[in-house]
C-alpha positions in Angstrom: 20.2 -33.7 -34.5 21.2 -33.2 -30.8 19.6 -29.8 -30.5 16.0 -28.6 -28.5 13.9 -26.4 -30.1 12.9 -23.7 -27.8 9.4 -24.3 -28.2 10.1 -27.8 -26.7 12.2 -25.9 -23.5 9.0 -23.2 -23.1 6.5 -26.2 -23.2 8.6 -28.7 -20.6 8.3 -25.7 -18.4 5.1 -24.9 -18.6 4.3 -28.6 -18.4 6.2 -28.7 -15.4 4.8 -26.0 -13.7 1.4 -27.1 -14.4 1.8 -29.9 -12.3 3.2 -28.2 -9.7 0.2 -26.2 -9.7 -2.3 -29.1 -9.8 -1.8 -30.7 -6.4 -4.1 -31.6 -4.7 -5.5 -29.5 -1.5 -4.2 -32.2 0.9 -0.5 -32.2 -0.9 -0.2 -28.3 -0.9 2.0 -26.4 1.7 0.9 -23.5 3.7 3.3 -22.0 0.8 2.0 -23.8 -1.8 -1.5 -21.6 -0.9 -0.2 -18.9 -0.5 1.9 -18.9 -3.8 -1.7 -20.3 -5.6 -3.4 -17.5 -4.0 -1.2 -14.7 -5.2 -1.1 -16.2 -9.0 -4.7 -16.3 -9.0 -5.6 -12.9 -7.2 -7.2 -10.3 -10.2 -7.8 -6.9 -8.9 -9.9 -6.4 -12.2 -12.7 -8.7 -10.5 -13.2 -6.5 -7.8 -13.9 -3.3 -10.5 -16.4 -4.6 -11.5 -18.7 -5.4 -8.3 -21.7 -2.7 -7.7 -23.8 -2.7 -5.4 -27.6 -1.3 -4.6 -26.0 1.1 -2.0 -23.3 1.1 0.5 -25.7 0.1 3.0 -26.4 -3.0 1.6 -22.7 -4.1 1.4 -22.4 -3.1 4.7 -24.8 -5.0 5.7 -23.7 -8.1 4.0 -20.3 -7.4 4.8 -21.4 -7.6 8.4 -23.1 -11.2 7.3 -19.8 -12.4 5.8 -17.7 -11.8 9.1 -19.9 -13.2 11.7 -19.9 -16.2 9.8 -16.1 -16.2 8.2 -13.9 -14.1 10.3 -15.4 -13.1 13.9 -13.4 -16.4 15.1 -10.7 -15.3 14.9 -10.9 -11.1 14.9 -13.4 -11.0 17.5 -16.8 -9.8 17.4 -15.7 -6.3 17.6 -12.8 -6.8 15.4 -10.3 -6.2 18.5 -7.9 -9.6 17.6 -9.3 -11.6 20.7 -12.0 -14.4 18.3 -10.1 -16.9 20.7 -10.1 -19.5 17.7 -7.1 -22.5 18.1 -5.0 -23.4 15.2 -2.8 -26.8 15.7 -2.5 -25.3 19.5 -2.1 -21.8 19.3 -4.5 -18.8 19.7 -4.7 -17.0 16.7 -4.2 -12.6 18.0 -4.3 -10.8 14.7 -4.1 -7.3 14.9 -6.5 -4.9 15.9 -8.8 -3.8 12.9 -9.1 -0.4 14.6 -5.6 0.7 15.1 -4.7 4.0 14.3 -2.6 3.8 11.6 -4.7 0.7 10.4 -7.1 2.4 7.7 -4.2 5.2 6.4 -2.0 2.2 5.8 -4.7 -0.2 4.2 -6.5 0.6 0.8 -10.0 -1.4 -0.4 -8.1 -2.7 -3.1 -5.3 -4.3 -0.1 -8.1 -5.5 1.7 -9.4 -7.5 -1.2 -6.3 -8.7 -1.8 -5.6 -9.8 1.5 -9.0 -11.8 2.5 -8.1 -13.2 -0.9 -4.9 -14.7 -0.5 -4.7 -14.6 3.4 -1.4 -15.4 4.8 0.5 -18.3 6.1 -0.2 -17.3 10.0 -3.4 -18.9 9.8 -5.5 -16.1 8.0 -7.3 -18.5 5.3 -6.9 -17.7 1.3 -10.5 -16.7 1.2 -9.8 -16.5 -3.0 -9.0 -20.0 -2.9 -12.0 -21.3 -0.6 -14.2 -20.0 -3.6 -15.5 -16.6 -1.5 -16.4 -14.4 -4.4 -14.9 -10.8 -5.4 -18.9 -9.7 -4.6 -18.9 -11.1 -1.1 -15.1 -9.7 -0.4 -16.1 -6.2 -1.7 -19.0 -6.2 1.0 -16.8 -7.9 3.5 -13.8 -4.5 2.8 -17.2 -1.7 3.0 -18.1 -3.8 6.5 -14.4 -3.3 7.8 -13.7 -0.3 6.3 -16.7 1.7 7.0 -18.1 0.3 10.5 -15.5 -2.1 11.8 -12.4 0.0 11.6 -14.1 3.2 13.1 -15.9 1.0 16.1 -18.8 1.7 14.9 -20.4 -1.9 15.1 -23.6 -2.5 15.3 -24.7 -6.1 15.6 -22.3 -8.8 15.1 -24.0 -12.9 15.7 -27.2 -11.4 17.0 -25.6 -9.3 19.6 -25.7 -5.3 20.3 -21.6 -4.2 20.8 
């Protein structure tokens, strides 16, 4: 018999794309991430994150972006962190831009801390941050960043 079953063709594939999957961190491409980040990006584990009250995702939220993402957005979130990747400045935009909080929802700014991009904005999801800790990180930005309504950010008053 010279024939395939299609249960052979369906499991090549997903053998195939297995592997292409399990690459190691140092063999994966900027768009290897980025692909990884999207596949594995649930917006189902965000649903189910409640917390005490909003002031205590705020507040951790405010913990999470001193430490993760003040580097490169700035203390203030104005896009000036000054951090240097392979040479050049990172500038993302401004978190409080006008059109900045019509155009992005909670559940977009989960999903972009989780996947990141390839300009340099790490894939958070991938780098094990958990939904819990992204939540509080989109009520931070959302709620205090965004409006300029920081209060302290790495032991400073802004």
């Amino acid at each position: 018999m010279r024939w395939i079953s299609p249960t052979a063709v369906v499991a090549a594939a997903l053998a195939a794309a297995a592997c292409e999957l399990e690459r190691s961190p140092e063999q994966r491409t900027a768009t290897d991430e980025l692909a990884l980040a999207e596949r594995r990006f649930d917006p189902v584990a965000f649903d189910t994150v409640v917390w005490a009250s909003q002031e205590a995702a705020v507040e951790r939220g405010r913990d999470i972006y001193s430490w993760v993402c003040a580097d490169c957005h700035g203390p203030e979130g104005h896009g000036d962190g000054g951090r240097v990747i392979d040479g050049d400045t990172i500038r993302p935009e401004p978190l409080q831009r006008a059109d900045w909080q019509r155009d992005w929802s909670p559940e977009d700014l989960h999903r972009k801390v989780f996947i990141g991009n390839e300009l340099g904005m790490p894939h958070w999801g991938l780098r094990l941050m958990r939904p819990r800790d992204i939540v509080a990180l989109e009520h931070y930005i959302r709620l205090e960043l965004a409006r300029g309504d920081v209060a302290e950010v790495d032991g400073e008053e802004s």
